[in-house]
C-alpha positions as CSV (number, residue, x, y, z in Angstrom):
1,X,0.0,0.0,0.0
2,X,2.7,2.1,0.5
3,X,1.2,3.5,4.0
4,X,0.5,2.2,7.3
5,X,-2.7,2.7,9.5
6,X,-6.5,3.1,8.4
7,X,-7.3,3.7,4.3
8,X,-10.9,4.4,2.5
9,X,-11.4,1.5,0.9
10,X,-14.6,1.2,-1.6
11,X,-16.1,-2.7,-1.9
12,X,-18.4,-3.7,-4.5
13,X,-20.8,-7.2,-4.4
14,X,-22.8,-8.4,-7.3
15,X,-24.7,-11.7,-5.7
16,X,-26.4,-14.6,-7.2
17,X,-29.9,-13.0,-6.7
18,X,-28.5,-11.0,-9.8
19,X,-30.5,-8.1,-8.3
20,X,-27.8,-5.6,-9.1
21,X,-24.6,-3.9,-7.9
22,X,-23.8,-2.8,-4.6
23,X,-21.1,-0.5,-3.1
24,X,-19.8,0.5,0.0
25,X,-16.7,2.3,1.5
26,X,-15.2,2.3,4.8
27,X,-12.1,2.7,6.5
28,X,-10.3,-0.1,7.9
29,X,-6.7,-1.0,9.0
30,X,-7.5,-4.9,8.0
31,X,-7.6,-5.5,11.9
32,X,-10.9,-3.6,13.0
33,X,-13.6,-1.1,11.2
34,X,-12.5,2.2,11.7
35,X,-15.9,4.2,10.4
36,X,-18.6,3.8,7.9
37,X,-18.7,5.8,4.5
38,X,-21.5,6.2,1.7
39,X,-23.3,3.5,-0.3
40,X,-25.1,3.4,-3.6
41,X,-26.4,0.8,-5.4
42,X,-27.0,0.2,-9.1
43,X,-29.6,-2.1,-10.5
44,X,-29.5,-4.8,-13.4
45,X,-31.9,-4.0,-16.4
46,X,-34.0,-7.2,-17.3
47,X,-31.3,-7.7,-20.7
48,X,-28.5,-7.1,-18.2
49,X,-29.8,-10.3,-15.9
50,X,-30.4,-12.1,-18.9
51,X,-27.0,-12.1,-20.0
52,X,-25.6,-13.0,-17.0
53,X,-27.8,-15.5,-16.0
54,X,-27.7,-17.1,-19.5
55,X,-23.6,-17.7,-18.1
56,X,-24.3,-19.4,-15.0
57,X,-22.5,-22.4,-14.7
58,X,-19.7,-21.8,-17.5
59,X,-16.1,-21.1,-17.0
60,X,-13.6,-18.9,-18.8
61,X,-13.8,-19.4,-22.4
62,X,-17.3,-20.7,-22.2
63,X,-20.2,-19.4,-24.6
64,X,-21.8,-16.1,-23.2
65,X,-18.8,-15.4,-20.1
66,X,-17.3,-12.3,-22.3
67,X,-20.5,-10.8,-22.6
68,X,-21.1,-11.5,-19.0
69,X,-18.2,-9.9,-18.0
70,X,-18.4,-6.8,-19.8
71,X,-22.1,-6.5,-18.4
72,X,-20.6,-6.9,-14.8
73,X,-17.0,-4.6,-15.6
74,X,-19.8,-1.9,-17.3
75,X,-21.9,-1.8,-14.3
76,X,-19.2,-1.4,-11.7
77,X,-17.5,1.0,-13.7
78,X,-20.8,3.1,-13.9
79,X,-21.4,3.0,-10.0
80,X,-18.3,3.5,-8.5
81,X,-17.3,6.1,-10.6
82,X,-19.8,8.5,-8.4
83,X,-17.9,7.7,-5.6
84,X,-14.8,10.3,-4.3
85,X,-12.1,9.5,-1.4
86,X,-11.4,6.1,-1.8
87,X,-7.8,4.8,-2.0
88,X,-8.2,1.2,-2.7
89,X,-10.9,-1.1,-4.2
90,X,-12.4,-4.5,-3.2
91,X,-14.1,-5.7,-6.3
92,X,-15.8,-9.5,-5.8
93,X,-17.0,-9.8,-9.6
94,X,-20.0,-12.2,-10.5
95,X,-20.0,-15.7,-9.4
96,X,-20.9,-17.8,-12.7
97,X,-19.7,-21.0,-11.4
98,X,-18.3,-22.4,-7.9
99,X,-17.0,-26.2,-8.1
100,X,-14.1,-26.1,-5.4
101,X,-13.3,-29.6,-5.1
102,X,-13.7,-30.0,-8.8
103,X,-13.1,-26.9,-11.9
104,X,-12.5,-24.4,-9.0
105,X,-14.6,-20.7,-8.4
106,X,-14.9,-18.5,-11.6
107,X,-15.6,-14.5,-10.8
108,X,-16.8,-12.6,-14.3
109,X,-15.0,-9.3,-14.0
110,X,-11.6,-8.1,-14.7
111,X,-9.9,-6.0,-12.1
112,X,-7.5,-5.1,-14.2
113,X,-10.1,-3.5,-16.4
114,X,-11.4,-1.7,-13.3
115,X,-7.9,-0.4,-12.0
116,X,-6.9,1.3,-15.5
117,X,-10.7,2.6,-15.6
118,X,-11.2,3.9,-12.1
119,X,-7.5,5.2,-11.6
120,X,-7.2,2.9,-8.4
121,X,-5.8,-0.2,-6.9
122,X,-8.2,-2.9,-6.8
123,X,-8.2,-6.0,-5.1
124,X,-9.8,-9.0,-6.6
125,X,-10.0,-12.5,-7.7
126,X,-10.6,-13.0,-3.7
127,X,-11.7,-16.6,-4.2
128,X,-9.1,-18.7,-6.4
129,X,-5.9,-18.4,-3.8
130,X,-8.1,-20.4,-1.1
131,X,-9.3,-23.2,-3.2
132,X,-5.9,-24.0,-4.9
133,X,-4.9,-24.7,-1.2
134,X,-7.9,-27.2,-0.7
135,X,-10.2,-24.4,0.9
136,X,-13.9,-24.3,-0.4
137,X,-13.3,-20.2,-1.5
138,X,-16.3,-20.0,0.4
139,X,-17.9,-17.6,2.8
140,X,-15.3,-15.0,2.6
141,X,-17.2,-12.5,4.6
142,X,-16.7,-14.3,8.3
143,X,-13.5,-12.1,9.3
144,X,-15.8,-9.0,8.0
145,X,-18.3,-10.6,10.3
146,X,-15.7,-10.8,13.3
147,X,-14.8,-7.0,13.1
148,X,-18.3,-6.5,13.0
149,X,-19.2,-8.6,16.3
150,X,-15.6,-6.2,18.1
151,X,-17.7,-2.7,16.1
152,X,-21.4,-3.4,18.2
153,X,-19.5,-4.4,21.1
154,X,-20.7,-7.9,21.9
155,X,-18.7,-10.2,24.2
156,X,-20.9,-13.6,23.8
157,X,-21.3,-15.7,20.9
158,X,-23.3,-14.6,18.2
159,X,-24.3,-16.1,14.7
160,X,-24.5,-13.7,11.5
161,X,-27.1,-15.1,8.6
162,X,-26.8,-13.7,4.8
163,X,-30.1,-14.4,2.9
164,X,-28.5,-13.6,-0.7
165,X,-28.9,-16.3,-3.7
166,X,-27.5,-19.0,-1.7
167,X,-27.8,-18.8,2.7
168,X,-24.3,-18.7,4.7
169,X,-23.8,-18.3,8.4
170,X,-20.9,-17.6,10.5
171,X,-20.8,-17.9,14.3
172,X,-18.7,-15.9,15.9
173,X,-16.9,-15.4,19.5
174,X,-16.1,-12.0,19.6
175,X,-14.4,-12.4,22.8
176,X,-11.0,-13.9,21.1
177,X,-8.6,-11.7,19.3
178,X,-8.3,-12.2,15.8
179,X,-10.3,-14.1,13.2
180,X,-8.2,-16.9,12.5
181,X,-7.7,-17.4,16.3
182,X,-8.7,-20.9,16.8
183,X,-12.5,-21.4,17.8
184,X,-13.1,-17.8,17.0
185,X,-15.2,-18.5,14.2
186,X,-17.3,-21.3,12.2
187,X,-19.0,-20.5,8.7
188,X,-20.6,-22.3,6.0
189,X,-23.7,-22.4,3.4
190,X,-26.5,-23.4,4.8
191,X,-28.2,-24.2,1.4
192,X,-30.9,-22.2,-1.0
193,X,-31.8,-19.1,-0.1
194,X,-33.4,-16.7,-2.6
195,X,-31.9,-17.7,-5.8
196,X,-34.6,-20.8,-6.3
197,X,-37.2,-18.4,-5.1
198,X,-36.2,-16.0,-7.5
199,X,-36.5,-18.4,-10.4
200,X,-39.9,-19.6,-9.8
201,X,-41.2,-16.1,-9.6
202,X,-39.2,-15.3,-13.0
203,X,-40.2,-18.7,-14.8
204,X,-44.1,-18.7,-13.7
205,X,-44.8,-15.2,-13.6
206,X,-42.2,-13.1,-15.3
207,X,-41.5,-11.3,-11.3
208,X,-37.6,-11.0,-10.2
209,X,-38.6,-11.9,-7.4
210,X,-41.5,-12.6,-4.5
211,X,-41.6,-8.9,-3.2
212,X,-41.6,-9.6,0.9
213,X,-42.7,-12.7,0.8
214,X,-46.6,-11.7,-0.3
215,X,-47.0,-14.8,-2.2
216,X,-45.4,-17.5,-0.1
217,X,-47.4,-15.5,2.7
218,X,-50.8,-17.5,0.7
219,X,-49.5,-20.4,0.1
220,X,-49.4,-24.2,2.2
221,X,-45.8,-25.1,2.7
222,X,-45.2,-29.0,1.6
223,X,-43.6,-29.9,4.8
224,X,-42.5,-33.4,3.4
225,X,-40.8,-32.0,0.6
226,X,-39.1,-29.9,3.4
227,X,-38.2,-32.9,5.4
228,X,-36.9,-34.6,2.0
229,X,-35.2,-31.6,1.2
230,X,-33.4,-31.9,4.8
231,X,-32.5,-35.6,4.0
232,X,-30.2,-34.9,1.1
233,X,-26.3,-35.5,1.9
234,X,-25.7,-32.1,1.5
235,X,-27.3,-31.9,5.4
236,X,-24.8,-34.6,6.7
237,X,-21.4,-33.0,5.4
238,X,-19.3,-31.4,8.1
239,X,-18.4,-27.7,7.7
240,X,-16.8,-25.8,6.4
241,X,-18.8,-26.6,3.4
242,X,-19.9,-23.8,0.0
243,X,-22.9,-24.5,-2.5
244,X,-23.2,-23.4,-5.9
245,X,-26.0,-21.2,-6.7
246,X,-28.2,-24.2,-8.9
247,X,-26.9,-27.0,-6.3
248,X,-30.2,-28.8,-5.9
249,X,-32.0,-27.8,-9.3
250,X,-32.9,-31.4,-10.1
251,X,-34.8,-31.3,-6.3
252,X,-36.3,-28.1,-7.2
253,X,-38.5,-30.2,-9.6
254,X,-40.2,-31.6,-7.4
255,X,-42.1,-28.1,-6.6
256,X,-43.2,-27.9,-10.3
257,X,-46.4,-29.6,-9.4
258,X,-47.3,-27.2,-6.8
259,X,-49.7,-24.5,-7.1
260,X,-47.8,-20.8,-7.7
261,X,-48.4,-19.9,-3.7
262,X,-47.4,-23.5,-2.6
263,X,-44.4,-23.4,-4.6
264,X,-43.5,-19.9,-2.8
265,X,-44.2,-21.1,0.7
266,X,-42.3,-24.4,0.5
267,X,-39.6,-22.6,-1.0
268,X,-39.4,-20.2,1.4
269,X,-39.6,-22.7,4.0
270,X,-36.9,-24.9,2.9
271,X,-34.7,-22.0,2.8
272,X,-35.4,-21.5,6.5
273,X,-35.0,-25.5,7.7
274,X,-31.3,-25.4,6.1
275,X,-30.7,-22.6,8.5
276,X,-32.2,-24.1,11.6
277,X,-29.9,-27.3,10.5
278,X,-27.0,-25.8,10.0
279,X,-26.9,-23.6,13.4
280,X,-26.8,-27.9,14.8
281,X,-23.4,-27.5,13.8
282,X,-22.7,-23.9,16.3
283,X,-20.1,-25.1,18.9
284,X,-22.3,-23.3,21.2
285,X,-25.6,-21.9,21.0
286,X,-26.9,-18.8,20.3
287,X,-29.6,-16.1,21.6
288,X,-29.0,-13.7,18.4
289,X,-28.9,-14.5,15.1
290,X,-28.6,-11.2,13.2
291,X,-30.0,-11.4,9.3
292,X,-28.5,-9.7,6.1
293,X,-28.9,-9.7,2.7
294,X,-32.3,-9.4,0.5
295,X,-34.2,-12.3,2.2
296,X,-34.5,-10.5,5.5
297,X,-37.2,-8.1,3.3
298,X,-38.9,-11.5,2.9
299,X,-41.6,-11.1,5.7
300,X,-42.7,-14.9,5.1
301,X,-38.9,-16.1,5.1
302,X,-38.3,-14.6,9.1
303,X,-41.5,-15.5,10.1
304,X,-40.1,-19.3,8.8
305,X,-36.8,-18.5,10.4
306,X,-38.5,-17.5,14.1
307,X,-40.1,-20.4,13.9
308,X,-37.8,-22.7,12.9
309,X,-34.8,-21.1,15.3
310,X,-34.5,-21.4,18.8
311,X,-33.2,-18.1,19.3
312,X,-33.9,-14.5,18.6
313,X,-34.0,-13.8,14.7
314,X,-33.6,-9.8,13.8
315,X,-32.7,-7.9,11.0
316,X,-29.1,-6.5,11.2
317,X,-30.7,-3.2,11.5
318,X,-30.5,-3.9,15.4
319,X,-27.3,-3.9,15.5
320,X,-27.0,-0.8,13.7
321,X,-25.6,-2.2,10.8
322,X,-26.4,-2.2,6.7
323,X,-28.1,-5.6,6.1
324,X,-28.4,-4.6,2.3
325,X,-24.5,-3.0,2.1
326,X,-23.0,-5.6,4.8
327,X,-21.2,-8.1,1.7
328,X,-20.1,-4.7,-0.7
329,X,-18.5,-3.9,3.2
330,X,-17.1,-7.2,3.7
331,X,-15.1,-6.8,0.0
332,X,-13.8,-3.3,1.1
333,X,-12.3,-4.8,4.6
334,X,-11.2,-7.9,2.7
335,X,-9.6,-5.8,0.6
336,X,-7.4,-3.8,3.3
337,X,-6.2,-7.2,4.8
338,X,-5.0,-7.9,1.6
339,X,-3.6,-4.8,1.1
340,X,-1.8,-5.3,4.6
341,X,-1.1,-9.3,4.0
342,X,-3.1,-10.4,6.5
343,X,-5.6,-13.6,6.0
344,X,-8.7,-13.8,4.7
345,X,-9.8,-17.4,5.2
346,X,-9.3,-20.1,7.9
347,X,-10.0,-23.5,8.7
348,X,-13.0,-23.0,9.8
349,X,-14.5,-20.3,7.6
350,X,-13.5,-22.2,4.1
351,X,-11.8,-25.6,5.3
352,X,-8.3,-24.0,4.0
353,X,-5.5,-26.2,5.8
354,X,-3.9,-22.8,7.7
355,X,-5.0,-19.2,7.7
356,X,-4.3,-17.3,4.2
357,X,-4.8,-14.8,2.4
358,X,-6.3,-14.4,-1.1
359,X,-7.0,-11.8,-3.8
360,X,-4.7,-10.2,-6.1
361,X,-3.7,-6.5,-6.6
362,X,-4.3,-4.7,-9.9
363,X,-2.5,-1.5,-10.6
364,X,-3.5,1.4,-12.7
């Protein structure tokens, strides 16, 4: 970096819901969050999903990634261009396709591209570093999650929830040190979250999405397709553990004979049961879960998650933190510890033998 102590850093995210662009800045050393700065947040037009949907699942080289990535590299160029002060960037790109134990994790977006057209440093490619050492390259935003836990002063063990495309959770103890301190943290997928949602709503009724739940809020949930759904071995691996977006597509059939509403509900509800399962995993329990990410607009997904929890389920707006800007903020302090060398991933956030850290620096 060329400088010690705290620099504005601005993050970017771009999730699997394909709902749009976000971006955030704050200032961080890479050890703790400093102060919060602006946000803004750039949709996708319908042709602008299309495209990158249509590249879901390919890899570099693959029909339809180039225009992907130049719908991806266009769009964060257009947002965080309105943004002043910041020294460095954290830019994630668009997950097309995550196969860690297989082909790897493939990001659409070229920070290099971003660097020469933003005048900036930008930190990217967070992903690849951790699954060529056996890691899954997945969650990355648990040590975001940790500083978070030290910024609202906590002391007792708390458990984060982002509702994006796919659903990850990371408990945390906020009374050790450092992130990669053993037993300070445990993160994984939990399974779908919005992204099958999403795709029923788009297939059956041309909608990006079920807007708060009001659909699956009239519908029956199929609580043995639930209890199928919570069968699959998926349920039985040990994390640290990361799911592609379309995971459990060929299960997702199953829903197709349901009625609109009862596809919504059950859905919904399945989305909520992978939670509840996966917090069996916490090495001890909870009384806070705090939710981020779209699906905590979803009044019928947290009325699924209070019910299916045995603790208290809140938007991260009680805690005083951005549930809709938390991930674009997890990039930007990602991006300092990279800046600064520190690591990024741990045993038990990715399954990486040893704490490491990932990303690469582009230069203008």
């Amino acid at each position: 970096m060329g400088k010690q102590g705290p620099v504005w850093v601005l993050g970017t995210m771009s999730g699997t819901s394909l709902d749009g662009v976000d971006a955030a800045m704050l200032r961080s050393d890479g050890h703790s969050i400093v102060e919060f700065g602006p946000h803004a947040y750039r949709a996708y037009t319908a042709a602008e999903q299309a495209t990158i949907r249509a590249a879901f699942g390919r890899w570099p080289g693959d029909p339809g990634v180039a225009q992907a990535a130049e719908v991806v590299e266009t769009a964060h160029a257009e947002l965080l261009s309105r943004f002043s002060g910041a020294e460095l960037i954290g830019f994630h790109g668009q997950t097309l396709a995550h196969d860690p134990k297989g082909r790897g994790t493939h990001q659409a977006g070229s920070g290099d591209l971003l660097a020469q057209a933003l005048g900036l440093p930008v930190v990217w490619d967070f992903r690849s570093n951790d699954v060529a050492m056996g890691g899954q390259g997945a969650p990355l935003a648990p040590f975001f999650h940790f500083a978070c836990a030290k910024w609202i002063k906590v002391t007792a063990p708390l458990a984060f929830l982002n509702l994006g495309g796919v659903g990850n959770l990371t408990w945390v103890d906020p009374a050790q040190p450092t992130p990669e301190t053993a037993n300070a943290l445990l993160a994984f997928d939990t399974g779908p979250a919005n992204a099958p949602i999403n795709d029923m709503m788009q297939i059956r009724l041309g909608q990006a999405q079920d807007d708060g739940g009001a659909l699956a809020a009239t519908g029956r949930v199929d609580e043995a397709l639930v209890k199928a759904f919570l069968a699959l071995p998926w349920f039985h691996k040990m994390p640290p553990k990361s799911l592609d977006r379309d995971e459990f597509r060929a299960f997702f059939k199953k829903t197709h004979r349901l009625s609109n509403a009862d596809a919504a509900a059950t859905l919904t509800a399945i989305a909520a049961a992978s939670v509840a399962k996966g917090a069996e995993h916490f090495p001890s329990p909870v009384t806070r879960l705090l939710v981020a990410g779209g699906g905590r607009h979803n009044a019928a997904m947290m009325a699924e998650l209070r019910q299916r929890m045995t603790c208290a389920v809140e938007p991260i707006e009680s805690a005083e933190l951005n549930g809709d800007m938390l991930e674009a903020q997890a990039f930007a302090f990602l991006a300092a510890r990279v800046a600064y060398g520190l690591p990024t991933s741990c045993p038990t956030t990715t399954g990486v033998p040893a704490a490491i850290g990932g990303g690469k620096i582009s230069r203008p």
